[in-house]
N, C-alpha and C positions, 0 to 999 in steps of 0.2 A: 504494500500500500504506500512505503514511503516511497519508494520510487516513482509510482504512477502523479503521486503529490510532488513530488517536484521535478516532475517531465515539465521539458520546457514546453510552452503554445505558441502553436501555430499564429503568424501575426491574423489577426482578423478576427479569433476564437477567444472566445473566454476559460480560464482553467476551469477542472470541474470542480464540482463543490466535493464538500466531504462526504454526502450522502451518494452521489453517483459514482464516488472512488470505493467504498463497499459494497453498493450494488457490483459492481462491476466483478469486485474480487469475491464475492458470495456466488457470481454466475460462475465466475473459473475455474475455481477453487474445490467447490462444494456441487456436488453432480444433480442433488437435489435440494436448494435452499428451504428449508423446511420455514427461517425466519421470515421470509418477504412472505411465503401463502400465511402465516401466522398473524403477520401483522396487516391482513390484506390488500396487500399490493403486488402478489402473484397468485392466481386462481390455480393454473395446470401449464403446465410446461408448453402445450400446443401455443398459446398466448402470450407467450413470456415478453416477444419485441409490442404487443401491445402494454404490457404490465410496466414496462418499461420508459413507453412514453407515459405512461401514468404520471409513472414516479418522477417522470423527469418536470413536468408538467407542473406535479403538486410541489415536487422543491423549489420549482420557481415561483409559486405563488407564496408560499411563505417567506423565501427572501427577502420578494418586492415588501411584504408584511413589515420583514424585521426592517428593512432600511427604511419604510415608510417613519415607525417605530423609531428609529435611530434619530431621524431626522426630529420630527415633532419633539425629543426629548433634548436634544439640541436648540432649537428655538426657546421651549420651556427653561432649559440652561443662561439663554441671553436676556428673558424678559427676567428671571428672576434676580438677574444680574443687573442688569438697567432696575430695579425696583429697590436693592439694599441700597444702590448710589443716590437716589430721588431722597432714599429713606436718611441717608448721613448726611 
């Protein structure tokens, strides 16, 4: 896995995230990932390149989540910053 995490990218691509660098090593690795149908985000192995855009689908929705998340608590960080200086 740490190799896969620090292969270099392609210019134009994004690195993968950490959940698609285990997805990936759970397909290689492991003949039948019992985790992902567990967690369900693999039904049957017939499916799997769909199970896949799932996963890749819903990591990026939570991302966009967390930097949305990142950001709003950053701005939160400046107004309360501009609010103790009003306040001295």
């Amino acid at each position: 896995m740490e190799k896969m995490k620090d292969a270099p990218v392609l210019e134009g691509e994004e690195p993968k995230s950490a959940a698609e660098i285990v997805e990936e090593v759970l397909k290689t690795e492991v003949k039948e990932s019992t985790f992902l149908r567990n967690v369900g985000l693999q039904s049957s192995r017939n499916n799997s390149g769909k199970a896949t855009a799932e996963v890749a689908a819903h990591v990026r929705v939570l991302e966009q989540k967390l930097e949305r998340s990142e950001l709003q608590a950053e701005v939160m960080q400046e107004e309360l910053a501009a609010i103790k200086m009003k306040a001295e």
